[in-house]
C-alpha positions, 0 to 999 in steps of 0.5 A, spaced: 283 122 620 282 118 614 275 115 612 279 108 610 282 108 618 275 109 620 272 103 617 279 099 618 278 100 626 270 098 626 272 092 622 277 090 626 274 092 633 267 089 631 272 081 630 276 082 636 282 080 631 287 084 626 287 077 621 279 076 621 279 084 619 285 082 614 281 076 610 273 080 611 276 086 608 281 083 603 287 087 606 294 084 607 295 084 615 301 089 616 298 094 612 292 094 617 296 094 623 299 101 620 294 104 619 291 103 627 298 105 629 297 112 625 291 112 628 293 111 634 298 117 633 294 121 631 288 121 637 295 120 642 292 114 644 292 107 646 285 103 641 286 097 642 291 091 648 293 087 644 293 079 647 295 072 645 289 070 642 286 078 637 286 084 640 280 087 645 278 095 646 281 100 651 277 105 653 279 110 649 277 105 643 270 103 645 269 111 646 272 112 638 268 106 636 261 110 637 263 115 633 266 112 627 260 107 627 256 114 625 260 116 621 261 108 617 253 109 616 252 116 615 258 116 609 254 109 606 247 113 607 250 119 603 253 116 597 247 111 597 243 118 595 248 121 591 249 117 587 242 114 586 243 107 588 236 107 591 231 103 588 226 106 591 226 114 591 224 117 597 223 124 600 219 131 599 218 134 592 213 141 593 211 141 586 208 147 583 202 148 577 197 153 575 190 151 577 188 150 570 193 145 568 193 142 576 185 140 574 188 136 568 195 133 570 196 132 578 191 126 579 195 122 574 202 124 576 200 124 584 197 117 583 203 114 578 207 117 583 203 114 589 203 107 586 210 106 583 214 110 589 210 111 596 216 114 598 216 120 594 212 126 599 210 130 594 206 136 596 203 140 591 202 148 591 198 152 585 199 159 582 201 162 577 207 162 572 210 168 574 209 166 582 211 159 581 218 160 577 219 166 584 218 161 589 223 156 584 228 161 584 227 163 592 228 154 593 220 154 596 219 150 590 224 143 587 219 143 582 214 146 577 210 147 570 212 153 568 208 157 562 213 160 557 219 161 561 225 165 561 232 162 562 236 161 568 242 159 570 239 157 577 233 152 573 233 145 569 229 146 563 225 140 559 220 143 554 213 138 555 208 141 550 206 146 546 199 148 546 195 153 541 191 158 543 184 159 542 178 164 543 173 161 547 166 163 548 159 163 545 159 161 538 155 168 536 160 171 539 167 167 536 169 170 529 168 165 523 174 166 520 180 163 523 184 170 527 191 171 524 194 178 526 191 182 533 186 186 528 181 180 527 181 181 534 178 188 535 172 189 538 172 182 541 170 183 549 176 180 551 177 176 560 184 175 560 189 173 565 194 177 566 200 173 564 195 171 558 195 179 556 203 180 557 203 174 552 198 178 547 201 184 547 208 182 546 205 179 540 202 184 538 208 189 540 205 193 546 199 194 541 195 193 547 189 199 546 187 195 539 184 190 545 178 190 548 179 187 554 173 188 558 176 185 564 183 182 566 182 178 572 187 172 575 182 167 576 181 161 571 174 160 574 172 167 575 173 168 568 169 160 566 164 163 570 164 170 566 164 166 560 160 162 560 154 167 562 156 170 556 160 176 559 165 175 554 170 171 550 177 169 552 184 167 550 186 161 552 189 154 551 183 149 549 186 144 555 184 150 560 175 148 557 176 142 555 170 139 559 165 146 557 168 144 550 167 136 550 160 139 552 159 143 546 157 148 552 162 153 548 166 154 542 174 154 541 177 158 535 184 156 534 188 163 534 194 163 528 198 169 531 206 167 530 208 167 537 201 166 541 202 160 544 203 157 550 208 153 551 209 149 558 216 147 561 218 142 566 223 146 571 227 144 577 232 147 580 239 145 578 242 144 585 236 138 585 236 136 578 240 130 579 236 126 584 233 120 583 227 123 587 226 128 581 228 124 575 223 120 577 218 125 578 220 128 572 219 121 567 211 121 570 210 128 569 212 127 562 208 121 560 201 124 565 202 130 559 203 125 554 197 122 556 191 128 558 194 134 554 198 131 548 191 131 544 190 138 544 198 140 541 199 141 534 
């Protein structure tokens, strides 16, 4: 059963006469008269009496009439959507950042993304990169900013920022010296995240021992607590203390080790890539950063 035979029936039943249909669809009348004969043939069935004056449907054809309405309408709905006719994207986004870059980001991306397309359902769930890029790979999320991610094949990669990494603590406790290798950083009493010290070892070549982390806790703000009661200092992005540091409550030294940085990438899954729903989220979420983090780029 062709779909071509399917919007050819619903015309002609919706007039009540071959040569409306004919003139509405702009195909010539024989043709369309072939076309409910194979249609007819194919379903071993009488569609439609055939009077003086149009045609009228029998029962068999008022039956088929329900059914390829649905499918005239669903087959619109979905070439609409695929191809990203909408004018207005609609539908769920899950979203995934960390916590630190949730703070910064997500009120400009949720209001931009309220105010430009109400239609978008954009859910939000916070955690760290690793467990993100898990629950991407796993399809719990469509999209999420990722810290220096590995490739796929299963995500769509678009890098968004790249941030220097600082040491951040008291003043007397942040060395004077611009830190260049890992030995500038002996004997600091080091609160890190566990993906910020994988980032640090890999660096440094799994020279681990030469650290002295003092603590390796997963929470941001267990960590600016210890830190800001002077318990240690931390490596982190500038962008993750902006308002201690905008308060001179703490101090950041930038850290020039090739490859300590954090860069931050924009994923989504590449079976969804192409929706307009997450193109648009995308462009938002480019210009939020663009907007909050672009000043602590380098």
């Amino acid at each position: 059963m062709e779909l071509r035979s399917i919007h050819y029936f619903v015309a002609i039943a919706e007039l009540g006469n071959i040569s409306a249909a004919s003139i509405k669809l702009g195909i010539a009348q024989p043709a369309l008269t072939r076309h409910m004969k194979q249609l007819e043939t194919e379903l071993n069935t009488i569609l439609f009496n055939r009077l003086a004056r149009g045609v009228q449907l029998t029962a068999s054809g008022r039956e088929l009439l329900e059914y390829a309405k649905r499918i005239v309408s669903e087959v619109a709905q979905a070439k609409e959507e695929i191809t990203g006719l909408s004018l207005k994207p609609k539908g769920t986004i899950v979203f995934g950042a960390s916590p630190t870059i949730s703070s910064i980001l997500m009120p400009r991306v949720v209001s931009d993304s309220l105010r430009e397309f109400p239609g978008i359902n954009l859910r939000l769930m916070e955690g760290r990169s690793m467990r993100l890029n898990d629950f991407l790979l796993t399809g719990v999320l469509d999209m999420a900013i990722l810290t220096n991610p590995l490739s796929s094949y299963k995500l769509h990669l678009t890098p968004l920022i790249s941030e220097p990494l600082c040491l951040v603590g008291f003043s007397g406790q942040i060395p004077k010296g611009v830190p260049r290798s890992l030995e500038d950083l002996d004997g600091l009493p080091l609160i890190l995240t566990p993906g910020m010290l994988a980032l640090t070892t890999k660096v440094g070549s799994g020279k681990k021992a030469k650290l002295k982390v003092v603590a390796e806790i997963e929470s941001i703000e267990t960590i600016r607590s210890l830190v800001k009661s002077g318990q240690g200092v931390t490596i982190t992005p500038a962008s993750a203390f902006y308002q201690e540091l905008n308060r001179d409550e703490l101090r950041a030294q930038t850290i020039e080790i090739k490859g300590l940085r954090r860069d931050l990438v924009l994923a989504s899954r590449t079976d969804n890539a192409h929706l307009p729903t997450v193109r648009e989220l995308s462009r938002i979420v480019k210009m939020a950063i663009n907007s909050e983090m672009g000043k602590y780029a380098v």
